[in-house]
Steps between C-alpha positions, in 0.01 A plus 500: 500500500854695469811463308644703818537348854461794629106503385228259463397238766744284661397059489716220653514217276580153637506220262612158569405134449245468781264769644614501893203509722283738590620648829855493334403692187286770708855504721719600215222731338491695846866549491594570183197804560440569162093547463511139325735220448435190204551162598551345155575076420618331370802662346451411129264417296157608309233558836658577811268552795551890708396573809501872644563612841497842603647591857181435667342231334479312183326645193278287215716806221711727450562663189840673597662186595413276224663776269836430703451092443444594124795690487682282722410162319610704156829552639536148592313325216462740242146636331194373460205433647541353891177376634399553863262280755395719747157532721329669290552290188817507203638809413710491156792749504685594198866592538656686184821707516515838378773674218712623801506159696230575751240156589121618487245266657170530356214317761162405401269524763216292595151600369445827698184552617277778740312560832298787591671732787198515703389821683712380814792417395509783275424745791780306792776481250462853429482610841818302560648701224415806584338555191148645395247364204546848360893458436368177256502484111120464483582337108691204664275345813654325733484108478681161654700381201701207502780334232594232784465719833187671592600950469275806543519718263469900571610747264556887646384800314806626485945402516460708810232280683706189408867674600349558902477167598520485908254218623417276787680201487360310762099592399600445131656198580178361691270656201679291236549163683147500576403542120800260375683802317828496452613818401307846415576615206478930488564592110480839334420499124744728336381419110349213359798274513683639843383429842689585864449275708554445891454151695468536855595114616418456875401170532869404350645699803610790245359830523497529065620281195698707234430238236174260517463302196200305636281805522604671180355182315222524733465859365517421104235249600273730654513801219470230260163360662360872554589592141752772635749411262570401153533141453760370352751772662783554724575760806737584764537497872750738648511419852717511776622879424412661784653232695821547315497137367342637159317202271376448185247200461389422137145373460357411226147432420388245259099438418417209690756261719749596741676826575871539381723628761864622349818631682884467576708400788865556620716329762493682821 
């Protein structure tokens, strides 16, 4: 989700003719440390089968990471549409080049669908944060939303609620295991077609994603569902900035089906 290497969220790619095992790939995802790796095979060909790992464990999606296999397998193969087996079902991704040479992978998530955040969770997560109800956007509830990983949703009152982000890793990392979340995602609404977002990831073993393609679909899904957005229509994620690995994370919103999840990628 950068066309700089110094920004958006770093992904290890592996592609070869045979998956490796499991132990093997969750060996080269811890050292490689990036917040996920792919595992992509065969090398050619229409489906290929993916597998993510983060450092800690392997993932059923990641949104950040197929981007780099889009732009990776566009490199390699040229555009089109590259179809993905993974645990949660096949994800098309579109790979077109741009005027000035640059791939863009455009993913299509699963359908997306939504959880209550019950009383609980709502309260231990934002303990964990540091965070009080009164710092929320009252016109955007909180929810579990998921595109292909389960993500709770908060959105802050206010850029300045969302830029002080100092939690408990350990008790948020407990918190979201327990309710099979993978990341929280904190967003600011700036205007009707700009968010902010922030992703703390502790069950990944990182303390925050700058780029989480999973749980920006998961987001289109949910404003689509509550009718707090336009349908058709597109928006953007900047995340990452505060981090200084800034991202920008195109979603667009179509009436029914899946979410579409656009960005860039560079060699590091």
């Amino acid at each position: 989700f950068t066309s700089d290497k110094t920004g958006g969220n770093p992904a290890g790619v592996w592609v070869g003719a045979r998956l490796p095992s499991d132990s093997v790939m969750q060996e080269i995802a811890a050292e490689v440390g990036f917040s996920e790796t792919a595992f992509v095979s065969p090398r050619t060909g229409f489906m290929r089968t993916v597998r993510y790992f983060s450092p800690k464990a392997e993932v059923s999606f990641c949104g950040h990471a197929t981007i780099a296999t889009g732009v990776l397998l566009g490199h390699a193969e040229g555009d089109g549409t590259y179809l993905l087996s993974t645990a949660i079902g096949e994800v098309p991704v579109v790979v077109t080049t741009k005027d000035d040479g640059q791939k863009v992978a455009s993913l299509t998530s699963v359908e997306p669908k939504q959880a209550p955040a019950t009383e609980t969770l709502l309260d231990n997560v934002l303990a964990s944060l540091g965070w009080d109800r009164s710092e929320l956007d009252t016109n955007i509830p909180p929810v579990r939303a998921y595109a292909g990983a389960w993500h709770l949703v908060l959105a802050a009152a206010s850029f300045d609620r969302l830029e002080r982000l100092d939690y408990d890793f350990d008790a948020l990392r407990e918190i979201m295991l327990f309710n099979d979340l993978t990341t929280l995602q904190l967003i600011w609404r700036e205007a009707s077609d700009l968010f902010h977002a922030r992703n703390p990831f502790p069950v990944g073993g990182v303390v925050e994603d700058p780029a989480t393609g999973a749980s920006a679909a998961a987001l289109g899904g949910y404003l689509r569902a509550s009718k707090l957005i336009a349908v058709p229509s597109t928006f953007t994620i900047r995340q990452g900035e505060t981090m200084g690995r800034p991202s920008k994370i195109s979603v667009h919103v179509p009436v029914t089906g899946g979410i579409v999840v656009s960005g860039t990628a560079v060699w590091l």
